[in-house]
N, C-alpha and C positions, 0 to 999 in steps of 0.2 A: 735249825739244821739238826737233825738226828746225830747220835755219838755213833757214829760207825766207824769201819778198822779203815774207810776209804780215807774220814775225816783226820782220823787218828794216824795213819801214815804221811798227812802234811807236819808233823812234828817232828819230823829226824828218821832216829832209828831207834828202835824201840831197845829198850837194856835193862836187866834187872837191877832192881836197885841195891843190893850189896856191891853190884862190878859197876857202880856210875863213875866211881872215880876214875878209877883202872880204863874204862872204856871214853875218858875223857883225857886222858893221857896217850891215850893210843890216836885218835882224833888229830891233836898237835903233832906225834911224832912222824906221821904216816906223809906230812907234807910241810916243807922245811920252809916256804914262801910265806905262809901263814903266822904270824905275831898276834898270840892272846894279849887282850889289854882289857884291867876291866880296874875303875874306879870307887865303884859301890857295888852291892847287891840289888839289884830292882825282882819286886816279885810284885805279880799282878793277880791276886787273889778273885774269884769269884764262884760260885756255887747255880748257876746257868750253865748247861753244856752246850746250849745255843751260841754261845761266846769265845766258843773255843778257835773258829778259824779268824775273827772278826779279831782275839786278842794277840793271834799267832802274826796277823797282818800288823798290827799295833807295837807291836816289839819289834822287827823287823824295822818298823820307822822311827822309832824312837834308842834305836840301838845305832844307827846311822848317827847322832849327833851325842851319843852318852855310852861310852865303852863301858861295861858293866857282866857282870854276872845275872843272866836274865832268868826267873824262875816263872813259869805259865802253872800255878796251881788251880786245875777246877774241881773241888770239893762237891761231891753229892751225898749228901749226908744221909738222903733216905731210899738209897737205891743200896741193897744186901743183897749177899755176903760183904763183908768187909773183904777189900780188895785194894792193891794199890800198883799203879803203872808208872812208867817214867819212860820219855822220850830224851835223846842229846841230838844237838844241832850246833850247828858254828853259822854265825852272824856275820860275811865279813863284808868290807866296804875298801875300796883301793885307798893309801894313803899316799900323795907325792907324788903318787905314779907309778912307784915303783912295788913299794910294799903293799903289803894287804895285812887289816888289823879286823881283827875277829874276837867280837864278844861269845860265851859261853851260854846255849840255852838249853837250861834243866826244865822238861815238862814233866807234869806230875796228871795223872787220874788218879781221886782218892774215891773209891765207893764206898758207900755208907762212912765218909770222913767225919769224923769227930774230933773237939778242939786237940786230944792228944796227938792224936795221929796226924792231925796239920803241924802242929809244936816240930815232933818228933821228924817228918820230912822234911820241913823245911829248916829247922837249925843244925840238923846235918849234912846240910848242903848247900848251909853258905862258905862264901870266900873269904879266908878270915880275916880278921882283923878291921876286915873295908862293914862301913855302917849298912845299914836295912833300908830300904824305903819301900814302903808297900802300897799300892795303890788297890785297895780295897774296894770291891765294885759291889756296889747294889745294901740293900740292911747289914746293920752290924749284927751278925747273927749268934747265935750265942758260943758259936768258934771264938768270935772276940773275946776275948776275955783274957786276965790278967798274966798266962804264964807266956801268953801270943805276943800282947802288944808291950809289956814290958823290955821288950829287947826290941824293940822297933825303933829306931832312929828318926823316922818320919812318915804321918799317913797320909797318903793320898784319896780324899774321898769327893764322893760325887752330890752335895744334898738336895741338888735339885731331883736325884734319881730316886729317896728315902720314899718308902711307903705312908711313914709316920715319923713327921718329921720333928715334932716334939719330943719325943719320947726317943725318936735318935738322937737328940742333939745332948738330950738330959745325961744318955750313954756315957757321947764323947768326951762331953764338959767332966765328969767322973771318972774316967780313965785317964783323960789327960791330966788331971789334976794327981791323981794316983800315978803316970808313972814321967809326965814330963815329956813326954813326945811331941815333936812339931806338928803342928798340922797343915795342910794344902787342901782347901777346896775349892775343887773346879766351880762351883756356881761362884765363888770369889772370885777366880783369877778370870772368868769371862768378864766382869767387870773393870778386867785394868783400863784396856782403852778410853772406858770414861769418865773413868777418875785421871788420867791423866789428861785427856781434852777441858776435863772441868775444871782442873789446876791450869791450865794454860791462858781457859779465858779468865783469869782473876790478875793474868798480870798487871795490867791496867790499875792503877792507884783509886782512880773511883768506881770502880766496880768492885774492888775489895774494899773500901769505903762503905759500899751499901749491905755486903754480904751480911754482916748479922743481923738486918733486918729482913731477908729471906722468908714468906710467910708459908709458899707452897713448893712442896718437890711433888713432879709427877714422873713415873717413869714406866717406859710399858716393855712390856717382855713379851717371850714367845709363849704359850700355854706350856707348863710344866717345870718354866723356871723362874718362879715366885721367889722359893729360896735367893736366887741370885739379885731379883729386886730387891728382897728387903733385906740382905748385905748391904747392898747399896744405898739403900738411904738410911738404917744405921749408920753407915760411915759418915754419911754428910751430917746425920742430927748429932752426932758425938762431934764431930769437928766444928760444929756450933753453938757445942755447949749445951744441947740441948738434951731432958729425959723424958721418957716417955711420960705422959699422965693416965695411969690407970683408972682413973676415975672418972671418963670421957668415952664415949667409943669409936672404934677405928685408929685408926694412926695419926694420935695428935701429940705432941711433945713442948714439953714445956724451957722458953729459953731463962737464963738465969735473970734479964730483966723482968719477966713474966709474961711476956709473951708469944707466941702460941707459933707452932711448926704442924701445918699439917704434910702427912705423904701419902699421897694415891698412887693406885698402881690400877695397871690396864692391862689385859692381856691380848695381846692378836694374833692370831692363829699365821701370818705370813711373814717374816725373817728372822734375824737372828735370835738368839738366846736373850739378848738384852737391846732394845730398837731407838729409842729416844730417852731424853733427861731433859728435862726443864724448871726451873729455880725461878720463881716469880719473888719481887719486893715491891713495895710500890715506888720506886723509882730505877726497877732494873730486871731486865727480864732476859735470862740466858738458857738455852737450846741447844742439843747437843742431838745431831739423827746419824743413822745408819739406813741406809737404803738395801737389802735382801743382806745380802752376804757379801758387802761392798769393800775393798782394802781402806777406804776413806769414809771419816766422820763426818759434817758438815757442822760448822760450828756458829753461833749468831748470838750475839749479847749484844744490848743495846743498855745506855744509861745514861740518863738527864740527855735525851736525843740525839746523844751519839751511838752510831752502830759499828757493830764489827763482822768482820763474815771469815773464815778461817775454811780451810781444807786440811783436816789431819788423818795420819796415816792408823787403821782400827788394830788390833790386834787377829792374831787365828783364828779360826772358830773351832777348828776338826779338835778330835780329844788326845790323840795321840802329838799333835803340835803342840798341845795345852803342856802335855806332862814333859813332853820334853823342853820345853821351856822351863818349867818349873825345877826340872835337874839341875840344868844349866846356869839358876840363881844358887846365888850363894844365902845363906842363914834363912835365918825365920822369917814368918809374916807376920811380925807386932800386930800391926791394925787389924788382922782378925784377927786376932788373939783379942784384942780389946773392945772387939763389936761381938763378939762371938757369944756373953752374956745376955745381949740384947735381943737376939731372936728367938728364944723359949718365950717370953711376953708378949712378943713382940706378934708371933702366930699365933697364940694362946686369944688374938681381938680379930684373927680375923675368920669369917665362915670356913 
């Protein structure tokens, strides 16, 4: 969608940015029903002006479940003069019934934006004291960088969406380690549902019994989200002790007895983001499907010829359910943190 003043008048009201305070003061005082409430800072970084009504819709729903300071910055770094614009809006949603609670939305156009001049708007116009989370859309472009993400409390990124996904992930592993930031990514968190259906069907005594002997994971995704595949079976060859063998090709991993884990991946162009998982041993064979965009998993382990058949509840798929979900947990994601070494290698074997 083109940047026009049609587009740009779905963000409020347009304010110069010396008087954003001032005219966000005036906002609350002008109607006494309305109660600001905001918990963190949320800013949704991207440099697409295509993005602008699609992320305007996106915070509106994810403001509904996470009171916040909501900042919409779209950076275009090569459209000159240098220029900068700012839209204010009130978020509100009834509370009880009675009240109405309303988050704060700062939108920013930065033209011709450079990392200063993103710095520079957005750490004067957070909420203070309340942490950062920033959901980063699309390359880490060279905005990123250390005066940006250093005060960031938490990033939000997407690597299924990465142009160059090695060479992104080499970035983050480097800054993260530089400043200590959490990280959240969505090609992860589409993965909960079946790591949590995959922990379910291992309750059973002999089928965690067989589980290190596991020889094949296969798992198929939608075309574009590989990254979220091979999150996923890092997690499972790490929870089996198992490392990659760089001296093989393709995805084969070595377990600490010395034998062998291979993981294939498939891609099909019709449902979700991530579509089946299945763990073969030779005496156990478990299945985990998703049928288009289904609420429910279908779950199947069988072992030494006993079957099991389950119906579990999937997770969201939409992006903006994703992130508000991810507000609403508390601390970090350990296990990417711990698998997140393993996919520079791990893409580095495959075409």
């Amino acid at each position: 969608m083109p940047l026009n003043e049609d587009t740009l008048s779905s963000l409020g009201t347009e304010v110069e940015l010396p008087k954003i305070d001032r005219a966000l003061k005036e906002l609350w005082s002008s109607d006494e029903a309305k109660t600001r409430a905001s918990l963190i800072n949320f800013a949704i970084y991207s440099e697409d002006p295509d993005t602008i009504v699609a992320n305007n819709d996106k915070l509106t729903r994810i403001t509904d479940d996470n009171a916040c300071r909501a900042l919409l910055i779209t950076c275009l770094p090569d459209v000159k003069p240098q220029r900068a614009r700012a839209w204010i809006n009130a978020l509100c949603r009834p509370y009880q019934g009675k009240q109405v609670v309303c988050s704060e939305q700062i939108s920013f156009v930065l033209e011709g934006g450079d990392a200063a001049q993103v710095q520079n708007i957005v750490f004067a116009h957070l909420d203070s004291d309340l942490p950062l989370i920033v959901w980063w859309q699309g390359d880490l472009t060279k905005n990123f960088e250390e005066r940006f993400y250093s005060r960031i409390g938490t990033l939000i990124i997407d690597s299924g969406r990465w142009t160059d996904p090695v060479a992104e992930f080499a970035g983050l592993i480097e800054a993260k380690a530089a400043a200590g930031f959490d990280v959240r990514d969505l090609s992860w968190t589409r993965s909960h549902f079946l790591r949590t259906a995959l922990a379910n069907s291992f309750q059973d005594f002999k089928a965690r019994e067989h589980l290190p002997r596991v020889e094949k994971v296969e798992i198929t995704h939608a075309p574009g989200q590989r990254c979220a595949a091979l999150l996923l079976g890092a997690w499972i060859a790490q929870r089996l002790g198992a490392t990659l063998d760089e001296s093989q090709k393709g995805l084969v991993f070595i377990k600490a007895d010395g034998s062998t884990l291979t993981l294939h991946l498939e891609a099909k162009n019709e449902g979700c983001a991530l579509q089946s998982l299945r763990l073969t041993a030779p005496c156990l064979d478990v299945s985990i499907t998703r049928e288009g965009t289904s609420s429910f998993v279908h779950t199947h382990a069988s072992c030494e010829g006993h079957s099991h058949e389950e119906m579990l509840p999937a997770d969201v798929v939409g992006d903006a359910d994703l992130i508000s979900e991810q507000l609403s947990r508390a601390g970090g994601s350990t296990h990417y943190s711990h698998v997140l070494p393993l996919i520079q290698p791990m893409l580095a074997r495959l075409p």
